[in-house]
Rosetta silent file (secondary structure, phi, psi, omega in degrees, C-alpha in Angstrom):
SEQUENCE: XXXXXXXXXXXXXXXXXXXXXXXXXXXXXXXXXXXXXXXXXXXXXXXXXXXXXXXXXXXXXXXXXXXXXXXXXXXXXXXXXXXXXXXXXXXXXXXXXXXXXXXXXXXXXXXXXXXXXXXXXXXXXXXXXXXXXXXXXXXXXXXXXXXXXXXXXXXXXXXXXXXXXXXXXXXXXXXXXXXXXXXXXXXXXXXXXXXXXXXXXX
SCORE:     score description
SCORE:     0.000 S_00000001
   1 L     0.000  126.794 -176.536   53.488  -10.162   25.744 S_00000001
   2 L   -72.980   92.524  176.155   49.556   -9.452   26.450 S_00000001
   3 L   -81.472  139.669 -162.407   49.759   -6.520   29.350 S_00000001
   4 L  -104.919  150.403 -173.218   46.209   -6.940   31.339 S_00000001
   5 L  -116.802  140.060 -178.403   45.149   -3.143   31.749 S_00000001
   6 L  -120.208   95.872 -167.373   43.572   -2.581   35.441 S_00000001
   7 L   -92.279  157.868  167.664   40.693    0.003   35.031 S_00000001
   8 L   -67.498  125.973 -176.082   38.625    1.670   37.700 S_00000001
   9 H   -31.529  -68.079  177.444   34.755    0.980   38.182 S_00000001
  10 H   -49.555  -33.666  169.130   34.356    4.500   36.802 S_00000001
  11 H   -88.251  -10.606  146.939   36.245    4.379   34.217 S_00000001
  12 H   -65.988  -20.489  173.350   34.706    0.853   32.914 S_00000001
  13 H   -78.124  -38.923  160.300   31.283    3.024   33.364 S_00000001
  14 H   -36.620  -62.407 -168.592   32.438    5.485   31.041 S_00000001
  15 H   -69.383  -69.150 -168.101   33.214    2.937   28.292 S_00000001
  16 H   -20.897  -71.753 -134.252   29.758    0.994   28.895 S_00000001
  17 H   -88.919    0.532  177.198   27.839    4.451   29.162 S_00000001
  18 H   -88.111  -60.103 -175.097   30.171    5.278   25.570 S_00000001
  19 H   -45.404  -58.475 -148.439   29.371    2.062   23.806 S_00000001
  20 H   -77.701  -28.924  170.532   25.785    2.219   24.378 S_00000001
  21 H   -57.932  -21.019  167.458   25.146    5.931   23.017 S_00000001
  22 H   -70.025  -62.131  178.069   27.420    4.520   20.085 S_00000001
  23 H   -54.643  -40.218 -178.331   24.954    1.618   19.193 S_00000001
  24 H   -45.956  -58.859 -118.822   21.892    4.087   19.924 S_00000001
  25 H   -88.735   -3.848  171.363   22.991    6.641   17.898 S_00000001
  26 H   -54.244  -65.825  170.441   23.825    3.543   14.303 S_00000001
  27 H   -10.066  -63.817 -170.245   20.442    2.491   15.288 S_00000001
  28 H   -91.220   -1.863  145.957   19.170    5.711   14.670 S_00000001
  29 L   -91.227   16.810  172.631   20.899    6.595   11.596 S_00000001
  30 L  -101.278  104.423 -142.938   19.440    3.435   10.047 S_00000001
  31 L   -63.694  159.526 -171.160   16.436    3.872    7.863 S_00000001
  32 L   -97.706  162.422 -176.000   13.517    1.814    8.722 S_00000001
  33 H   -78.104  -31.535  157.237   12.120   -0.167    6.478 S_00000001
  34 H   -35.809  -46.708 -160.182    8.083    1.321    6.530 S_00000001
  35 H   -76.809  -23.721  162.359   10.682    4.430    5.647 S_00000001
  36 H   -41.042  -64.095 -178.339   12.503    2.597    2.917 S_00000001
  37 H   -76.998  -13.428  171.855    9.345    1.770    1.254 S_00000001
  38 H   -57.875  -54.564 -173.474    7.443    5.156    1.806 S_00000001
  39 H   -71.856  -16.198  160.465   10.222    6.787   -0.389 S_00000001
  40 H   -71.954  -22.313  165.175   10.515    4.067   -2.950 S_00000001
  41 H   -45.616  -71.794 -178.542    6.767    4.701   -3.135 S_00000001
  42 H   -45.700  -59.640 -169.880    7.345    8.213   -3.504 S_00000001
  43 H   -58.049  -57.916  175.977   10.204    8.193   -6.452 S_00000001
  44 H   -30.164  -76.549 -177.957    8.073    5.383   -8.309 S_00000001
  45 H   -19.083  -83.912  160.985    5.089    7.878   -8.099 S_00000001
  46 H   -13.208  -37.217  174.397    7.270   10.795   -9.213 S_00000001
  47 L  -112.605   28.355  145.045    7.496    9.359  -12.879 S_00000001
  48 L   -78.124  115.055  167.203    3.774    9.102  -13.346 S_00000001
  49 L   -76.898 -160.534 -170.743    2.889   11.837  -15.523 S_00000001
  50 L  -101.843   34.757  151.803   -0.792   13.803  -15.735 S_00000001
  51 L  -120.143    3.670  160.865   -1.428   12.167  -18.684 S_00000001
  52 H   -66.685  -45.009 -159.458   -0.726    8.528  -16.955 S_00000001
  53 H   -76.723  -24.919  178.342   -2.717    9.467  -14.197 S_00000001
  54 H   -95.988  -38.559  132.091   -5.847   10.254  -16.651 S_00000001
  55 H   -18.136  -38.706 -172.223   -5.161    7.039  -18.300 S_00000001
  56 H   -78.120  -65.908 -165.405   -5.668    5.201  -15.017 S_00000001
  57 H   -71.125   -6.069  157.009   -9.334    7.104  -14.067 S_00000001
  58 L   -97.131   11.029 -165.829  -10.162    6.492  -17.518 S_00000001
  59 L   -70.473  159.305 -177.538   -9.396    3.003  -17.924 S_00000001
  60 L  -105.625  141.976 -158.603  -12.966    0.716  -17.962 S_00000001
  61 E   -95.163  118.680  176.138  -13.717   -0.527  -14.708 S_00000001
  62 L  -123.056  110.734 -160.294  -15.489   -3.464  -13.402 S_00000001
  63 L   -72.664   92.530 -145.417  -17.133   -3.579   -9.530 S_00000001
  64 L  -116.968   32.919  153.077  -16.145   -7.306   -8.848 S_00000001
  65 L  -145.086   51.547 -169.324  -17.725   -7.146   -4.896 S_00000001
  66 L   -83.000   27.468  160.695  -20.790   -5.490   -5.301 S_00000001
  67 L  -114.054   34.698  160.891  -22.250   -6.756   -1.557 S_00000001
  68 L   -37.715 -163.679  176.178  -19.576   -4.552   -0.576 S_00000001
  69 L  -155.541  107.088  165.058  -20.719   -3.711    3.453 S_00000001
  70 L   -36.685  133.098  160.730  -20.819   -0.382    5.692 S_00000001
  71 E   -99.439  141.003  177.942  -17.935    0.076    8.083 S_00000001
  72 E  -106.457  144.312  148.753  -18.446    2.512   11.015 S_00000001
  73 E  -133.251  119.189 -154.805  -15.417    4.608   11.333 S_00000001
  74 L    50.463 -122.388  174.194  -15.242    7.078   13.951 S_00000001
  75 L  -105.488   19.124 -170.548  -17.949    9.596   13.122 S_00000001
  76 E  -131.441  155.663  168.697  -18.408    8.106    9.687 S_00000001
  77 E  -115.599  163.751 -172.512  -19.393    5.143    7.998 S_00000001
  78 E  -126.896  171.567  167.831  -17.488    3.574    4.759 S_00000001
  79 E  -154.311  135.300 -174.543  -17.974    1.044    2.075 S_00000001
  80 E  -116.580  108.905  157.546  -14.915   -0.079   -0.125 S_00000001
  81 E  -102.019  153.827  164.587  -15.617   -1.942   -3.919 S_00000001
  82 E  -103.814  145.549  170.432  -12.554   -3.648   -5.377 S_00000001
  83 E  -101.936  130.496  141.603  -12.460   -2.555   -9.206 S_00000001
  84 E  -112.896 -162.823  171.455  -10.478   -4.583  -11.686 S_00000001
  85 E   -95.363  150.924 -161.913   -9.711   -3.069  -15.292 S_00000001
  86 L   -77.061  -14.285 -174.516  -12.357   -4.711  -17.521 S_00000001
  87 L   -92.830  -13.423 -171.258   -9.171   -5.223  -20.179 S_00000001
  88 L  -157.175   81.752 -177.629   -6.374   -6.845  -17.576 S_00000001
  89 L   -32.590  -22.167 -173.850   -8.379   -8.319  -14.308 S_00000001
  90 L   -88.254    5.760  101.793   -4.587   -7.935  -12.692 S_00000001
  91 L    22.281   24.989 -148.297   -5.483   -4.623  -12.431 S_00000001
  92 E  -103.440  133.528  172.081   -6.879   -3.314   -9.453 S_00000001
  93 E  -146.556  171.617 -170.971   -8.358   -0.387   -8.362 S_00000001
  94 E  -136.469  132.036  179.588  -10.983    0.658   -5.274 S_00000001
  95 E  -126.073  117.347 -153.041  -13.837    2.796   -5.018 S_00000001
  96 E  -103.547  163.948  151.790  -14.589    4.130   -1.344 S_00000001
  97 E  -136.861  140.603 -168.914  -17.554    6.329   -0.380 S_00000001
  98 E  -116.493  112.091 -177.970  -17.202    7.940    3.053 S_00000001
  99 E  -139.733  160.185 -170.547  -20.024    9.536    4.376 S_00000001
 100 E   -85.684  164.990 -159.339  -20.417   11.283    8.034 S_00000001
 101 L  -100.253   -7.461  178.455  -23.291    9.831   10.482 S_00000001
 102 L  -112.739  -39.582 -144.014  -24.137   13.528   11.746 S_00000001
 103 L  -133.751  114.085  165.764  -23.760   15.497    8.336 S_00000001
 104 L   -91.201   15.334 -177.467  -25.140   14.736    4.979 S_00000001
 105 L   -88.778  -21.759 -177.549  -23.372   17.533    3.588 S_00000001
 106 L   -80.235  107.884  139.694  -20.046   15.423    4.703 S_00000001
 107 E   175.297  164.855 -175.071  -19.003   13.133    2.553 S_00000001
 108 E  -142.717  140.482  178.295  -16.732   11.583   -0.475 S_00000001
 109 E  -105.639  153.463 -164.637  -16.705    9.230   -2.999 S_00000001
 110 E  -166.586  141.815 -176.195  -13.111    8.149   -4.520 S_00000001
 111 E   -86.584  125.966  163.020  -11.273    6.511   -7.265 S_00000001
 112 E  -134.199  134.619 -172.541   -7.862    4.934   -5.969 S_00000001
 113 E  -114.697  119.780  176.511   -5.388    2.794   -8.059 S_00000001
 114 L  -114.972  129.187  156.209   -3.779   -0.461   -5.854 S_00000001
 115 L   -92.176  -33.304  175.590   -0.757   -2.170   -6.520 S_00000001
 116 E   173.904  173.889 -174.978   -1.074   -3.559   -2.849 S_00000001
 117 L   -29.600  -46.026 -171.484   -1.931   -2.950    0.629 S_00000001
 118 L  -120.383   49.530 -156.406    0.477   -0.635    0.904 S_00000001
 119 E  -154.519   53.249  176.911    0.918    0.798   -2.325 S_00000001
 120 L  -121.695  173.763 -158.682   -2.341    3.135   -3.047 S_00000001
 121 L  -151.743  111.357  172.724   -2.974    6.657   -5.148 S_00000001
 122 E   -84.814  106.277 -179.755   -6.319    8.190   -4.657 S_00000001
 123 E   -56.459  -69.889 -168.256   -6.961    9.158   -8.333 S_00000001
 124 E  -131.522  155.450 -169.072   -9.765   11.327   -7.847 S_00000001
 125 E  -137.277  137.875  169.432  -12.554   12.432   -4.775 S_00000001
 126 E   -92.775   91.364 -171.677  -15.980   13.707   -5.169 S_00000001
 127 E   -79.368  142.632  153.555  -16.181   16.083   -2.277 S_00000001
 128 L   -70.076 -179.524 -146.267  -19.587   17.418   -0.439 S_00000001
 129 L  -121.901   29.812  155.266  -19.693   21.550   -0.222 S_00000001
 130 L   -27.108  -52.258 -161.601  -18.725   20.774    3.167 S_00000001
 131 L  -172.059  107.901 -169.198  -15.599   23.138    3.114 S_00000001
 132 L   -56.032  165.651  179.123  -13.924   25.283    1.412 S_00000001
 133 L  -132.656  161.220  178.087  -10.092   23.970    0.002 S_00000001
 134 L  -118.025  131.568  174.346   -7.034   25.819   -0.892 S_00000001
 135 E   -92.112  125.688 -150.082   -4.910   24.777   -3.517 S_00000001
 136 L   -83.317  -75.351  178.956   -1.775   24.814   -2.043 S_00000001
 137 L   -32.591  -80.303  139.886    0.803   25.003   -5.454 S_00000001
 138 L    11.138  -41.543  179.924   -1.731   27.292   -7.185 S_00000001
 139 L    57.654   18.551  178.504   -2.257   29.788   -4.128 S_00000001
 140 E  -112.542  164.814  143.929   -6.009   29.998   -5.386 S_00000001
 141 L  -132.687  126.727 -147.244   -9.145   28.972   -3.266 S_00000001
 142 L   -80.901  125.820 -177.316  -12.064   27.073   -3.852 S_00000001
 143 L   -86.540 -172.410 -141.315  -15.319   27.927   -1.506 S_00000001
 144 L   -68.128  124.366  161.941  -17.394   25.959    0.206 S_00000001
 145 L   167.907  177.316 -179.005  -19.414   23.935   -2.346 S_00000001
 146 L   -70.697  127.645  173.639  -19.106   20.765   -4.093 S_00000001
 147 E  -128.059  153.814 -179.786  -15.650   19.838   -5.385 S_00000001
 148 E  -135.377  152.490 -163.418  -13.417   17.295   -6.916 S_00000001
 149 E  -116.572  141.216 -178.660   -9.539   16.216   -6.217 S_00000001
 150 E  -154.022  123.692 -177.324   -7.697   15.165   -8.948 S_00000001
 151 L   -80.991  140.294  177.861   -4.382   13.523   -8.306 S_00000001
 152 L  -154.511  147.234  179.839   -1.238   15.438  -10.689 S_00000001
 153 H   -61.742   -1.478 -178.431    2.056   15.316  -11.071 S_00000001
 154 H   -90.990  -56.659  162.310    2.924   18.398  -10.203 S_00000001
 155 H   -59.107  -14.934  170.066    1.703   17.939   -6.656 S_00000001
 156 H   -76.656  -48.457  174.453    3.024   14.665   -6.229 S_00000001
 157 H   -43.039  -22.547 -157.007    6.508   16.254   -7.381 S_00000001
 158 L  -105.584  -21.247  173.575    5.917   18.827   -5.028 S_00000001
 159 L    84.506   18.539  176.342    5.781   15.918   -1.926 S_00000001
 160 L  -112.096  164.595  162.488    2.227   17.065   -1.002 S_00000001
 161 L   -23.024  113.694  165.525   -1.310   14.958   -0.996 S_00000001
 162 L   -63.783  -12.995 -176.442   -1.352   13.849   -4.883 S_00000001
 163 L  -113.769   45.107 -177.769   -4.725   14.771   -4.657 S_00000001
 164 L   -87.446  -60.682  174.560   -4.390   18.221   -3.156 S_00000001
 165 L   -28.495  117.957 -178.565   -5.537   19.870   -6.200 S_00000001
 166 L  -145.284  150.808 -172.543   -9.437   20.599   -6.257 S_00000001
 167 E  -140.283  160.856 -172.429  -11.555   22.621   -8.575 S_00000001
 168 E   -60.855  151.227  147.352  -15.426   23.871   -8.093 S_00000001
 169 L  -111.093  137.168  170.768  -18.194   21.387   -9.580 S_00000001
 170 L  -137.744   49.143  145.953  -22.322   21.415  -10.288 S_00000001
 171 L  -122.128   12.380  139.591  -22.999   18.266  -11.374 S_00000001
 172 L  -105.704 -144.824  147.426  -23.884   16.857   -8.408 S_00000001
 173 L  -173.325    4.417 -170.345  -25.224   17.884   -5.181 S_00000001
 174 L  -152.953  142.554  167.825  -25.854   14.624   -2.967 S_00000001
 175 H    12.426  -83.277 -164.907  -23.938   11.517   -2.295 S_00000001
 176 H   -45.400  -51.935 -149.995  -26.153    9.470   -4.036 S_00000001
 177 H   -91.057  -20.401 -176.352  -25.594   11.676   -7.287 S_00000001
 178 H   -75.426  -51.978  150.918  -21.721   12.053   -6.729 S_00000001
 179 H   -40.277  -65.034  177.473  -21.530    8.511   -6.943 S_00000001
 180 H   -57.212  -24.797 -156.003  -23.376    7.806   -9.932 S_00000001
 181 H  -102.179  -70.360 -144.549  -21.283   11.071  -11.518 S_00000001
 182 H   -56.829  -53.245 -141.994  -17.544    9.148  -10.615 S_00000001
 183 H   -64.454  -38.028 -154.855  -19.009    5.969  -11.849 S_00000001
 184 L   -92.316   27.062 -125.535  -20.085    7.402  -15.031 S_00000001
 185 L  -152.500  -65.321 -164.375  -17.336   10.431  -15.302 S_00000001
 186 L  -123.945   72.250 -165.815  -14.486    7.744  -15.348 S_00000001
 187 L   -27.552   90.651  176.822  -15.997    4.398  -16.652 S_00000001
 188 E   -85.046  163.203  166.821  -16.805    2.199  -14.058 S_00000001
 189 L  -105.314  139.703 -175.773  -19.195   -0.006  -15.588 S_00000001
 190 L   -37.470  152.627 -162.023  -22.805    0.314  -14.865 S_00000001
 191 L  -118.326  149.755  170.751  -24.142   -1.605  -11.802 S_00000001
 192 L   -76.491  -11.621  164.731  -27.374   -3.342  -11.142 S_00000001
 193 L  -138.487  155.852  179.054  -27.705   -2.294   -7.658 S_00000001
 194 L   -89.710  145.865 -144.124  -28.104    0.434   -4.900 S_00000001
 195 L   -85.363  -14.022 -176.017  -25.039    0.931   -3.380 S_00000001
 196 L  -102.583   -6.325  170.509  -26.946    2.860   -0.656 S_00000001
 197 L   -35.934  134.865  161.619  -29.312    0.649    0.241 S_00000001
 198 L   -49.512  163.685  141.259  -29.795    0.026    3.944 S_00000001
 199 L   -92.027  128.640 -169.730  -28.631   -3.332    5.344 S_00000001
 200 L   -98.219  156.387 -149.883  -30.561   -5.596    7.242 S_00000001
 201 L  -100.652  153.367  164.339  -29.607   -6.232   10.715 S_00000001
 202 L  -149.073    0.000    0.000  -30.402  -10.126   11.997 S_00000001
């Protein structure tokens, strides 16, 4: 025999105000999926060594948009080439230069290796003398002058910027010249045009 149980308003508020702090709190011990893929991202990473990662920036490179276009971002403007590898077009890699719209001492050119949209590794960065950096693992620091980030395995392992690692440089000293250093430094292949040319407005 089915006995009907006769509860009190309050005590039906109770269960209500139980259940719903019950779904909240599965909800909230269920990883999201953005979080899923940041950490498969991560582990994947985690078994590149530093001699994969020097394999990648030295692979030869071919600049397959070169009417890339300035982006204004913020206080900077950007221009993105897609890269493939010159031996396996499926391949991809991107090379941004970032430079600020106030400061010509601000700015960086960078190597990145894409798997997809959401899948990228900034190999390496040409930094302007901009600011000094600290290498965090290391405990050393570099001062202010032109520098370059180099992604390693030690720092990925460590769950920091892979490219937190930066050491002093003098073979550039201007954008222009930083560029022209990655491209040739980690064989992109030579290009037929400047990359800095203005654009004309219509």
């Amino acid at each position: 025999m089915i006995r009907s149980i006769n509860r009190t308003p309050e005590q039906s508020s109770v269960r209500f105000f139980l259940f719903v702090v019950a779904v909240d709190l599965i909800d909230l011990s269920r990883p999201r999926l953005s979080d899923l893929r940041h950490s498969r991202l991560q582990m994947d990473l985690e078994l590149l060594t530093d001699d994969d990662l020097d394999a990648m920036r030295r692979a030869p490179k071919v600049i397959v948009n070169p009417r890339a276009r300035w982006v204004r971002k913020g206080g900077h403007r950007e221009k993105n080439f897609t890269l493939h590898d010159a031996r396996d077009a499926t391949q991809a890699y991107r090379l941004f230069v970032r430079i600020s719209e106030t400061n010509e001492t601000v700015y960086s050119v960078g190597l990145a290796r894409v798997w997809s949209p959401e899948a990228t590794l900034v190999l390496v960065r040409y930094n302007g003398p901009y600011h000094p950096h600290r290498n965090i693992v290391e405990r050393t620091k570099v001062p202010a002058g032109c520098h370059r980030h180099l992604a390693t395995h030690r720092y990925i392992e460590a769950g920091l910027d892979a490219d937190g690692y930066a050491e002093p440089v003098s073979h550039y000293n201007s954008v222009e010249s930083a560029f022209d250093s990655l491209c040739r430094d980690f064989e992109i292949a030579p290009h037929a045009f400047n990359p800095f040319q203005p654009e004309l407005e219509f």
